[in-house]
C-alpha positions as semicolon CSV with decimal commas, in nm:
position;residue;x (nm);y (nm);z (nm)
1;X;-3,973;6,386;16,643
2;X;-3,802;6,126;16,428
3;X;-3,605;6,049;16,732
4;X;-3,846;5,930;16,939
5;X;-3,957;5,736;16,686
6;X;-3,638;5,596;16,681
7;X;-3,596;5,542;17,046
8;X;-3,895;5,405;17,095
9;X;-3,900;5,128;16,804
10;X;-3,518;5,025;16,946
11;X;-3,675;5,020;17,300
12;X;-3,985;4,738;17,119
13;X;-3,695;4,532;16,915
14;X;-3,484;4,493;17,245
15;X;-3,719;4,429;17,495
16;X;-3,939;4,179;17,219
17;X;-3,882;3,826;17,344
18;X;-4,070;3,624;17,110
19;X;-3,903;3,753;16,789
20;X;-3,720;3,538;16,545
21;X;-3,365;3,681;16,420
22;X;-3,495;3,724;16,089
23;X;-3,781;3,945;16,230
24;X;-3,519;4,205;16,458
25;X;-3,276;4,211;16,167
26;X;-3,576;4,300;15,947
27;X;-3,729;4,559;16,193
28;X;-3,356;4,724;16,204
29;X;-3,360;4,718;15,842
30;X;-3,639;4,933;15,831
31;X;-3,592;5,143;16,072
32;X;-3,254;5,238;15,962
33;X;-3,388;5,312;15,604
34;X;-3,669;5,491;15,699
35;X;-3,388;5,736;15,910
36;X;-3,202;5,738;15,613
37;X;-3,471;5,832;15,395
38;X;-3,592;6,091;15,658
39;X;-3,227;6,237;15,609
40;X;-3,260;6,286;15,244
41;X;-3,618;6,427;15,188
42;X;-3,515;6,715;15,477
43;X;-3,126;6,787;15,284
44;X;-3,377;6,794;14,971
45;X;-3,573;7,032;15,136
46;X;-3,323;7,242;15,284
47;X;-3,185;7,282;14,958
48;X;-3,439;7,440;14,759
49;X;-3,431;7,846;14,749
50;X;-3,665;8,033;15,022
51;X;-3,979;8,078;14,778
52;X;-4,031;7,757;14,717
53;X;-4,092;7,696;15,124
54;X;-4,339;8,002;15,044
């Protein structure tokens, strides 16, 4: 799920012609932080004992 939305916002910055530099670098950005955050909140998750997933 959070791969696809990966996939397909690289697909839209690549194929974008009328973007400036700032605007891919800043689209990049974002995605890559939003992964990142993705990545903590599920360790976070994974983390906590069973019952609290209860």
């Amino acid at each position: 799920m959070i791969y696809e939305v990966i996939i397909r916002e690289s697909i839209q910055i690549i194929t974008s012609d009328k973007q400036s530099e700032a605007e891919v670098i800043r689209r990049w950005a974002s995605l890559l932080f939003n992964l990142l955050a993705h990545k903590i909140y599920s360790a976070h998750l994974l983390s906590q004992p069973i019952y609290f997933l209860l």
